[in-house]
N, C-alpha and C positions, 0 to 999 in steps of 0.2 A: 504494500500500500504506500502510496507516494503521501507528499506534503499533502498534495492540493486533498486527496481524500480525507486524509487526516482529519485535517480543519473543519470539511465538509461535512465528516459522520460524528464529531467532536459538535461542532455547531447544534448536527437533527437530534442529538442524543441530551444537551441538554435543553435545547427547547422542548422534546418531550417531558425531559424530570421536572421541568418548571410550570409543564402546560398541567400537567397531571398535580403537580402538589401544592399548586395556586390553590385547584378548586379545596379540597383540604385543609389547607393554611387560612381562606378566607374564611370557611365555616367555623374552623379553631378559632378567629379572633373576634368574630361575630356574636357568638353562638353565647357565651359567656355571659354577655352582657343583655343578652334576651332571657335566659333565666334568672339572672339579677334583677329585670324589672317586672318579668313574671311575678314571682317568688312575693316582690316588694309591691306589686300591685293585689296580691291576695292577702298579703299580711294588711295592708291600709282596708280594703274594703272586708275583710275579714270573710273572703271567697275561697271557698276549697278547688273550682275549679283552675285559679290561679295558680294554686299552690302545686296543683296535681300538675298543671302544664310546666311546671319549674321540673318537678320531680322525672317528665318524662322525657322534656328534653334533657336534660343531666345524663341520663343513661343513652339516650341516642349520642352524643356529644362526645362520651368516654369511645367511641369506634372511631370516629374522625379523629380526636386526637392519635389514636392507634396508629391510624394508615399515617396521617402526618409526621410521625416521628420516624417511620420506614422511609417515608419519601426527604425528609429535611435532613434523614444522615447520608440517601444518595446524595445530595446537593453538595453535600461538605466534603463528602468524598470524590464525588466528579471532577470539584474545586482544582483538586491535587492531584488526579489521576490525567484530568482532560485540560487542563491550563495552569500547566508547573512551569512557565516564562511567567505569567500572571500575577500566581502565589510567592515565586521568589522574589519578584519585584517590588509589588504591593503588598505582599502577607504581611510584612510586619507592622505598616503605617493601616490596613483594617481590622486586623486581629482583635483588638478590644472590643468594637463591638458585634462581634461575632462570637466572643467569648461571653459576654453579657446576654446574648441572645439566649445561649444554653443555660445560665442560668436564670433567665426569666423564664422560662418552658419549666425548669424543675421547681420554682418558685410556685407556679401556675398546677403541676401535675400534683404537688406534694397535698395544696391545699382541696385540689377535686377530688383524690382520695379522701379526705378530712372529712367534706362536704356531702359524699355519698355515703359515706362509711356510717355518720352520724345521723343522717335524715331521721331515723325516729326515736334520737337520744335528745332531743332538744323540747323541754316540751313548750320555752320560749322560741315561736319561729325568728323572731329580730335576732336573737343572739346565733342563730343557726343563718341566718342572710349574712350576717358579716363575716361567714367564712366563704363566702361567695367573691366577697371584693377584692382581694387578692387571686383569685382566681381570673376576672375578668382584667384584673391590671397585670398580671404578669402572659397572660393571652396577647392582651394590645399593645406589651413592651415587648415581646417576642418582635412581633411585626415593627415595630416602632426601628428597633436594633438591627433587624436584617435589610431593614428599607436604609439604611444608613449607610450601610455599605453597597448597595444599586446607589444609593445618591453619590457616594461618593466615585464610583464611575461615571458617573455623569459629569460632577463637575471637581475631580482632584484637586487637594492641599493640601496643608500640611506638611510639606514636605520641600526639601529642594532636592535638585538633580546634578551632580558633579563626575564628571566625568562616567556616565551611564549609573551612576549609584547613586540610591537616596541617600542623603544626608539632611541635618535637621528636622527629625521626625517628630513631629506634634500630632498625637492620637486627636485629642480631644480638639485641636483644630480642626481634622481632618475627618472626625462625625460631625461639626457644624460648619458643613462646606453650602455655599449658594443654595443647593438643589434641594435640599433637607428638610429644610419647611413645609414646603408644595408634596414633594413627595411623600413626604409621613405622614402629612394629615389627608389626603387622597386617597393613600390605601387602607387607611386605618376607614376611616368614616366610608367608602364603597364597603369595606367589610363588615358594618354593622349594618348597612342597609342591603346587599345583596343576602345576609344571612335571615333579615325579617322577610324579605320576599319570596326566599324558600321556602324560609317555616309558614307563608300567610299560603305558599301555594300547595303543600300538602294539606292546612287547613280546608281550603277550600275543594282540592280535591276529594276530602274525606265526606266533606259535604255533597258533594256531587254523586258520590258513589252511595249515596240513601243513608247515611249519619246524618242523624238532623239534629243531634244532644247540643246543649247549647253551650256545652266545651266549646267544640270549633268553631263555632260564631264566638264566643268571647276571643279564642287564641286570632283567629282571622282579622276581628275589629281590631287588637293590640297590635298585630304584628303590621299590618299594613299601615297603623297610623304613627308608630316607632319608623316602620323605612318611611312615607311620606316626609317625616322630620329631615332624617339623614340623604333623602334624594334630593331637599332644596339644599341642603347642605355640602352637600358631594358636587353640587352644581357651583357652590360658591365657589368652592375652594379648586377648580376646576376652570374656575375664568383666573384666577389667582396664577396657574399651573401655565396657561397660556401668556401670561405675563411673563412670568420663570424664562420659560424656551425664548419669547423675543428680544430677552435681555441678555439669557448668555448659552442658548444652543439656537439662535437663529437656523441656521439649515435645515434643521428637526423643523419647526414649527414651517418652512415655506414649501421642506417637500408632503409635510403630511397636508397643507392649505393649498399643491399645488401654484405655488408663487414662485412663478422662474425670474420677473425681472422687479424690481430695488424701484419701488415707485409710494409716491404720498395718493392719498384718496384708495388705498386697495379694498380690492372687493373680496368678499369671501366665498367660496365654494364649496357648497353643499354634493353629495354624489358625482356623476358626471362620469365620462374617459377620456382618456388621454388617445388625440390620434394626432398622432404625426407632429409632436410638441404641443399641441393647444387643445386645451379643455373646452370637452364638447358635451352636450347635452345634460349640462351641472344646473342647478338652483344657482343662481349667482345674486348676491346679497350686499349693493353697492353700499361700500365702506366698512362692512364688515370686520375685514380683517386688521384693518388699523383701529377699530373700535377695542376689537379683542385683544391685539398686543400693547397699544396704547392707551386707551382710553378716552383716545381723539379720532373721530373720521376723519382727519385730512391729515394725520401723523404719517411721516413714512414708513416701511416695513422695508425690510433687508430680502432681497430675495436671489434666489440658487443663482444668479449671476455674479455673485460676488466668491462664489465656492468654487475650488477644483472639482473636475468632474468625480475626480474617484472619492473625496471627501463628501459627497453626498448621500444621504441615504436613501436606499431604493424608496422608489416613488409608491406600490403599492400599500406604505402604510398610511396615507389618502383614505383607505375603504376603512382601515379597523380602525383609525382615529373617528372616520362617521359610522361606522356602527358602532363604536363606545358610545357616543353623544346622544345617537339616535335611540336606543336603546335606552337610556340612563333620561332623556324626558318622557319617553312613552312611559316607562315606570314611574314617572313623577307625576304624568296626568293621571295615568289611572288611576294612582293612589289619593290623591286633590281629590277625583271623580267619585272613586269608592267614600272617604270622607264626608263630602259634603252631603253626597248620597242618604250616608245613614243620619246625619243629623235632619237634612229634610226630609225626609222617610220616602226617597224614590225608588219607583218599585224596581225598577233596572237593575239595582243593586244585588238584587236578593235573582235577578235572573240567571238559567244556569250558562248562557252563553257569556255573560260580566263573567260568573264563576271560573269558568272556561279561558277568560282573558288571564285571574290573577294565575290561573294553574300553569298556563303558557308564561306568563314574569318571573317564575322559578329556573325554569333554563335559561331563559333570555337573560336574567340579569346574570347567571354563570358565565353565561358566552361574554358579556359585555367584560365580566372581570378579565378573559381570556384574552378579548380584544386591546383590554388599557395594557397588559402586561406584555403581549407582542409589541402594541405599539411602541413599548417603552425601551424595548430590547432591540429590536430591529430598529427604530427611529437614533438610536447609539450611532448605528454600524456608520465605515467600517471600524470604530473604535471600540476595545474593549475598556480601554483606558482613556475616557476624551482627551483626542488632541496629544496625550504620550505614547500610547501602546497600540497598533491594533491587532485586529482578532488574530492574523493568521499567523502575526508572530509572537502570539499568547500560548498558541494552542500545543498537543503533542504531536509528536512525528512517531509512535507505535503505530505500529502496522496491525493491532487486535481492535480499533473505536468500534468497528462493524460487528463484531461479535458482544463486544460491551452493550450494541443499541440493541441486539436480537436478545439478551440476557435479561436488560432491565426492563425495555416493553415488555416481555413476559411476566415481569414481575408486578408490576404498575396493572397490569389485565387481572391477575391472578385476585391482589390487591381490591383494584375497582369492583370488578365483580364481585367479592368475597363479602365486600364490609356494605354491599348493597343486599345481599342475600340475607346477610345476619342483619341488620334494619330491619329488613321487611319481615323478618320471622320473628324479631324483639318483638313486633307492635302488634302482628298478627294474631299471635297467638296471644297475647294479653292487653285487647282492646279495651280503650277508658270506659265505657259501659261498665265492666265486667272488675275492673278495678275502683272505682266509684263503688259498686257493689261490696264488692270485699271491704273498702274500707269505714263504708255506714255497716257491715255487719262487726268487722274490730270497734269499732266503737260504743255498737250497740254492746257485745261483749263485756265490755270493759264497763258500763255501766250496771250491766247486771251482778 
């Protein structure tokens, strides 16, 4: 196997481990803090179905962390096996927070053992929720610390460069590098709202399938109106992120906008294709795109005429930059829709083809995660290291990457399908009906 393969099966093998352990990692950092306001919305209104939806997503939760800790030790290990030019380079100026990551994960796992183990030794639920909080904070510091170090490919510090060596190594400058902001609170907040949209879209599925208990209309009203929160919010911070790129990754921001030439008044491009250099059959949206980078219509924008060619990054991340976008407001309407819905009591709401939409915002907002994450990783290239390093003289020169991608996509398969089988057979076999039952008979018990 030559260089160019190398690079090539190094490249598909970790865009798989990342495509695959996103979805994982996002439900891990979401998930957490929807049992926390479960849990704290049953303890306030003093609702057992609350309490029971705390209870049940806890145990679904405990698989996704599972699969996540399989997939987040390939990551750390690919690290070093598939970009050891990378690791030598930069391992020592990321290392911290990536070392803090592992200890937010055991911070997090130590206290959801606590938290399961105890459920019915508490017979205060407040003091049984506060061992929740550290569960949801060492979840969204996990992400917090991994997103630190993508920021810091993005935009490198900390550091200087003397004769091919680093020299002057500032960790702690080099997790509060430009990019840091925009990007941690991006993934962190997509991850509390893509994880309510799941959970609102099994709710309603369950509903769909002739569950009419009014569990899942409470879980459904909570979950959809916890993402509607974080969907305006994901939105904020997302014109924020577009600011980011036109300040210090221009080229990102004009091949994902399709902006080839450096002009004031630019318009913005919605969909479209590209034939023969010029965008054709786009939504075009006069001013746009200087509104979004600047916050001026007539501010100028930098655009791909100012890059060398090979310094560009491929144009097709255009389409996942609008299907994030696109995606991430239809879940914001419907959720608006679903909302205002049930305070005016329209009957649309309660219809099973609405139903049928939230069920459909369950993958859709998945893909959208898949879409920000590509976008982020390909919109890089060709840099692994912005502007110092790129991929192909990151990667390894082993002649086994092809046998590595046929090893771990079997394993990711095995994986995916395994911890979707054991879900469906958790809930299956011991539906809320049936548990609600058992536990007005323990209690009747317990009175007698």
């Amino acid at each position: 196997m030559g260089n160019e393969e190398a690079v090539f099966f190094s490249r598909i093998l970790t865009e798989t481990t990342l495509s695959f352990h996103i979805l994982y990692a996002t439900i891990g950092v979401g998930v957490p803090l929807m049992i926390m306001i479960a849990q704290w919305v049953g303890i306030k209104k003093n609702d057992e179905h609350y309490i029971l939806l705390a209870r049940r997503w806890a145990r679904g939760f405990v698989i996704t962390v599972a699969v996540g800790v399989v997939t987040g030790t390939a990551i750390g290990l690919q690290l070093s096996l598939l970009w050891p030019n990378f690791m030598e380079f930069a391992g020592n100026v990321i290392a911290l927070p990536l070392f803090m990551e592992t200890f937010a994960f055991f911070f997090e796992a130590i206290f959801l053992g606590i938290y399961l183990y105890t459920w019915d030794r508490f017979e205060n639920q407040k003091k049984h929720l506060l061992l929740l909080v550290p569960v949801a904070v060492g979840a969204s510091f996990s992400a917090v610390f991994i997103t630190i170090v993508n920021a810091f490919m993005n935009a490198p510090r900390g550091f200087d460069i003397l004769n091919g060596e680093l020299v002057n190594i500032n960790p702690i400058l080099a997790m509060f590098n430009p990019a840091m902001p925009t990007k941690v609170a991006h993934v962190v907040i997509t991850a509390y709202m893509t994880s309510a949209f799941v959970l609102a879209a099994i709710a309603a599925f369950r509903m769909l399938k002739g569950s009419d208990h009014v569990y899942h209309k409470k879980a459904l009203h909570l979950t959809m109106k916890v993402g509607l929160i974080f969907a305006i919010g994901s939105a904020i911070i997302g014109d924020f992120s577009g600011k980011y790129l036109a300040e210090y990754q221009p080229e990102k921001l004009a091949a994902a906008e399709w902006h080839f030439e450096t002009q004031e008044n630019a318009p913005l491009y919605l969909l479209g294709v590209l034939k023969d250099g010029e965008v054709k059959y786009a939504i075009k949206v006069p001013f746009g795109l200087s509104i979004l980078a600047h916050n001026n219509p007539t501010a100028e924008v930098v655009g791909l005429d100012q890059f060398a060619e090979e310094d560009v990054p491929p144009l097709y991340i255009h389409y996942l930059f609008n299907i994030m976008v696109f995606i991430g407001m239809w879940m914001t309407l419907l959720s608006a829709v679903y909302w205002i819905g049930t305070k005016r009591r329209w009957k649309m709401v309660t219809k099973k083809w609405f139903r049928w939409l939230i069920v459909l915002g369950g993958p859709l907002s998945l893909l959208a995660i898949e879409m920000g994450w590509w976008f982020a990783e390909v919109g890089r290239q060709p840099w692994i290291l912005r502007n110092i390093m790129r991929v192909e003289d990151a990667a390894t020169t082993s002649g086994q990457v092809d046998l590595m991608l046929v090893l771990f996509a079997s394993l990711y398969l095995v994986l995916g399908v395994g911890s979707i089988v054991v879900l469906r057979r958790m809930f299956r076999k011991n539906p809320v009906e049936r548990e609600l039952e058992d536990r007005h008979s323990e209690k009747g018990g317990d009175v007698l």
